[in-house]
C-alpha positions in Angstrom: 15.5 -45.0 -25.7 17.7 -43.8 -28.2 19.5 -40.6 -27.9 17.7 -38.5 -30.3 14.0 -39.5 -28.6 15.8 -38.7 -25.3 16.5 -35.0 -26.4 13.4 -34.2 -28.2 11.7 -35.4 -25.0 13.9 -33.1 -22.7 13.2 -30.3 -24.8 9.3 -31.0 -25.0 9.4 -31.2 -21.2 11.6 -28.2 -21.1 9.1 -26.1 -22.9 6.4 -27.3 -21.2 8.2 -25.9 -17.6 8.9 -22.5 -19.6 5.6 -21.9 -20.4 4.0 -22.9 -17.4 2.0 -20.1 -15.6 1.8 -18.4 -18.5 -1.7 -17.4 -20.3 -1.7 -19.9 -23.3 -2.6 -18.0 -26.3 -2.5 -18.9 -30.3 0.4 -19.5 -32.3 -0.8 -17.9 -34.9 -0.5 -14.7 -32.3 3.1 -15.4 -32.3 5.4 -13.8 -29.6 5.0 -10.1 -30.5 1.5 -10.3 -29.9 1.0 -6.6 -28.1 3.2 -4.9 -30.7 0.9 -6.1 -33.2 -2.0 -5.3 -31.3 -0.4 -1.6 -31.0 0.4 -1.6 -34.7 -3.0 -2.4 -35.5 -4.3 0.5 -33.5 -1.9 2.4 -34.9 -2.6 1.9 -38.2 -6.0 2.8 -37.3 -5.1 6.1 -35.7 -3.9 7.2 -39.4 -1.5 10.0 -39.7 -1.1 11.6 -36.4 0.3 8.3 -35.6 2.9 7.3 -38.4 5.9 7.7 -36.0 4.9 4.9 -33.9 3.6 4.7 -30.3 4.7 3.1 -26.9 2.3 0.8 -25.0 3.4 -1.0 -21.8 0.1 -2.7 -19.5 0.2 -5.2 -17.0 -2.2 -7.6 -14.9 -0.6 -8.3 -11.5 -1.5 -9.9 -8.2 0.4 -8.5 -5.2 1.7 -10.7 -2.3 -1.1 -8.6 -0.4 -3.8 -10.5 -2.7 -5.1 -7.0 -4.6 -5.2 -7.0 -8.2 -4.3 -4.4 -10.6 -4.8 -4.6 -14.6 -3.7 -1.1 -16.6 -2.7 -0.4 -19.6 -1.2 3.1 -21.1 -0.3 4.1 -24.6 1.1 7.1 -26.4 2.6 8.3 -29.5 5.8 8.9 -30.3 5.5 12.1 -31.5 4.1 12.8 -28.3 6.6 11.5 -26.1 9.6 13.4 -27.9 7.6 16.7 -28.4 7.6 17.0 -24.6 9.6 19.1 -21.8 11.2 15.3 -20.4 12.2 17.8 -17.0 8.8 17.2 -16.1 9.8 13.6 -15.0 12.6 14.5 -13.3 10.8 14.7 -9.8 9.3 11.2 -9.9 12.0 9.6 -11.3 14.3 10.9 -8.3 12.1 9.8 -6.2 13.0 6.4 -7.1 16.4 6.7 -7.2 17.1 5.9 -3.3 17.8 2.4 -2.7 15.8 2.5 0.6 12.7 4.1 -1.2 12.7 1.6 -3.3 13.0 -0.3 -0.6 10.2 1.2 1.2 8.2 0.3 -2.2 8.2 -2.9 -2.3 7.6 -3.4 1.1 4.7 -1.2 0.9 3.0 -3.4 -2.0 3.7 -6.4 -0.3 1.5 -5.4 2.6 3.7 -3.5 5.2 1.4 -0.2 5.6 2.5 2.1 8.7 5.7 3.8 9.5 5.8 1.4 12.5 5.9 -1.5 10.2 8.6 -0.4 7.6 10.6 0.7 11.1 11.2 -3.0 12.3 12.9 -3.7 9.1 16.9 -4.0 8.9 18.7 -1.3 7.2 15.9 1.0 6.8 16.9 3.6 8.6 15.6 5.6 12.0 12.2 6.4 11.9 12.9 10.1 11.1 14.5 8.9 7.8 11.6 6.5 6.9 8.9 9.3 7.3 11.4 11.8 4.9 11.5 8.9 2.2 7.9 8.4 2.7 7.3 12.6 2.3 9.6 12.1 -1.3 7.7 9.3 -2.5 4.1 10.8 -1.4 5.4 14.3 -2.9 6.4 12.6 -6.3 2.9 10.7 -6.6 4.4 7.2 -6.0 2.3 6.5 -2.8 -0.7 8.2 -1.0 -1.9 7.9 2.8 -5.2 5.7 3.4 -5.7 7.4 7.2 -4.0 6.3 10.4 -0.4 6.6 9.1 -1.4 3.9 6.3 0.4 4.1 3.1 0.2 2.8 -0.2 0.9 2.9 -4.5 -1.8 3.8 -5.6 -3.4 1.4 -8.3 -2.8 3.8 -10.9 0.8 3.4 -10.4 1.7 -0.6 -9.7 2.0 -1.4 -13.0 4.2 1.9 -14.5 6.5 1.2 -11.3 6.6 -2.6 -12.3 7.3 -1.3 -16.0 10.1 1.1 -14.5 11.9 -1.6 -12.5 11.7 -4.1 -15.6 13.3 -1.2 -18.2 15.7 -1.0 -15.2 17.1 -4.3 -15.6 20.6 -4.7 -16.9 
């Protein structure tokens, strides 16, 4: 096989791993495929959306086997007309290491104080039930009855969103 028919099947091959598990979907959709979709429904919206808009949504399967599809969207205008201090509270809640930590243990099916106390470098219980207070407090996680916790649905994909915009 000559060189050149040894590289364009590397890349085909290559291509074919990056793509795997991903939803096939039309070229003609190209790779910006929700930004159009969110232009579209901008352009739609008329004036009170000439500024632009934000969208982030997600379908995700947990380790725990529950699913969870959202989607959110807002305008720009929006977005910078508000008091941003109002996120202040949530977003501190996430800015321990062991509550986010206790996060992702949590959505991967490790429920009860008990539990999330067996782990390494967690902390002594006391600490795990005040990061579990912060979290709860900030809307991040709820109780389900007999010391159960967990995200609630309405929040697995922003938190997903929030740890990818997080990403260096």
């Amino acid at each position: 096989m000559e060189l050149e028919e040894r590289v364009a099947e590397l890349e085909r091959r290559m291509a074919a791993l990056e793509s795997a598990g991903r939803p096939e979907r039309a070229p003609a959709e190209g790779d910006f495929w929700a930004l159009d979709g969110l232009k579209a429904e901008l352009a739609e919206a008329g004036a009170a959306a000439e500024d632009g808009g934000v969208l982030f949504t997600g379908a995700v399967r947990l380790p725990t086997a529950e699913r969870y599809e959202w989607q959110f969207g807002a305008l720009a205008e929006d977005l910078l007309d508000r008091d941003w201090s109002e996120a202040a509270d949530s977003f501190a809640a996430l800015g321990h290491p062991v509550r986010l930590r206790l996060l992702r243990e949590i959505l991967g099916g490790r429920r009860t104080a008990a539990e999330l106390a067996e782990l390494e470098e967690i902390g002594t219980t006391g600490q795990i039930y005040h990061h579990l207070r912060q979290l709860t407090a900030a809307g991040w996680l709820h109780t389900t009855g007999r010391g159960r916790h967990e995200v609630p649905g309405a929040r697995v994909v922003p938190l997903l969103v929030l740890l990818t915009a997080a990403r260096p």
